[in-house]
N, C-alpha and C positions, 0 to 999 in steps of 0.2 A: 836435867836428865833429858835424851832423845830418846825417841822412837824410831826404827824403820821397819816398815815392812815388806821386804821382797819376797817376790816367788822365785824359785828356781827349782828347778823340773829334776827330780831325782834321776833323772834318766842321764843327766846331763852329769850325775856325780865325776869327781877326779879329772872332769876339764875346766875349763875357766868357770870361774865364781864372782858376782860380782860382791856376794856377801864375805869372801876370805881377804878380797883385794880393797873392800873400806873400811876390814878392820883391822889390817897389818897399816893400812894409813891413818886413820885413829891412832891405833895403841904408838904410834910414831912420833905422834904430833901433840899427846896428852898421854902426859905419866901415871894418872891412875885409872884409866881406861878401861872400862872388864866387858867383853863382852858375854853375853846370857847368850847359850847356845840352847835350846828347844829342841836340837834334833829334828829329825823328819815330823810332819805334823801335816794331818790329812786336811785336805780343802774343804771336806765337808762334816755335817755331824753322824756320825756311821753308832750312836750309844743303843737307839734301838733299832735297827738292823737285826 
Protein backbone atom coordinates (compact mmCIF):
# COMPACT_ATOMS: atom_id res chain seq x y z
CA UNK A 1 0.00 0.00 0.00
CA UNK A 2 1.27 3.88 -0.96
CA UNK A 3 0.73 6.88 0.34
CA UNK A 4 0.78 10.38 -1.27
CA UNK A 5 0.37 13.56 -0.13
CA UNK A 6 -0.22 16.50 -2.42
CA UNK A 7 -1.46 19.86 -1.99
CA UNK A 8 -3.35 21.33 -4.53
CA UNK A 9 -4.91 24.71 -4.09
CA UNK A 10 -8.78 24.61 -4.29
CA UNK A 11 -8.47 27.60 -6.15
CA UNK A 12 -6.90 25.94 -8.96
CA UNK A 13 -10.13 23.39 -9.18
CA UNK A 14 -11.31 22.07 -12.96
CA UNK A 15 -7.60 23.02 -14.23
CA UNK A 16 -4.80 20.62 -14.21
CA UNK A 17 -4.50 18.23 -11.38
CA UNK A 18 -1.48 16.58 -10.69
CA UNK A 19 -3.59 14.22 -8.12
CA UNK A 20 -6.46 13.32 -11.29
CA UNK A 21 -3.32 12.66 -13.77
CA UNK A 22 -1.45 9.85 -11.29
CA UNK A 23 -4.40 8.30 -10.65
CA UNK A 24 -5.97 7.78 -14.24
CA UNK A 25 -2.04 6.45 -14.53
CA UNK A 26 -2.25 4.09 -11.57
CA UNK A 27 -5.57 2.77 -12.08
CA UNK A 28 -3.94 2.21 -15.94
CA UNK A 29 -1.09 0.31 -14.85
CA UNK A 30 -2.66 -1.87 -11.71
CA UNK A 31 -6.15 -3.48 -12.01
CA UNK A 32 -7.22 -3.28 -8.59
CA UNK A 33 -6.17 0.19 -7.94
CA UNK A 34 -8.80 2.36 -5.80
CA UNK A 35 -8.23 5.49 -5.02
CA UNK A 36 -9.50 7.19 -1.34
CA UNK A 37 -10.76 10.53 -2.20
CA UNK A 38 -10.86 12.81 1.09
CA UNK A 39 -12.31 15.66 -0.71
CA UNK A 40 -11.23 19.29 0.23
CA UNK A 41 -9.47 19.04 3.57
CA UNK A 42 -8.22 22.14 5.55
CA UNK A 43 -4.35 22.73 6.12
CA UNK A 44 -4.95 23.47 9.44
CA UNK A 45 -6.94 22.38 12.76
CA UNK A 46 -10.01 24.98 12.77
CA UNK A 47 -12.09 22.21 15.87
CA UNK A 48 -11.73 24.84 18.28
CA UNK A 49 -12.06 27.89 16.35
Amino acid sequence: MYFFNLREPVSQFGQYSMIKDLDAKLKASFSGYKLIDYGMLTLKDDIDA
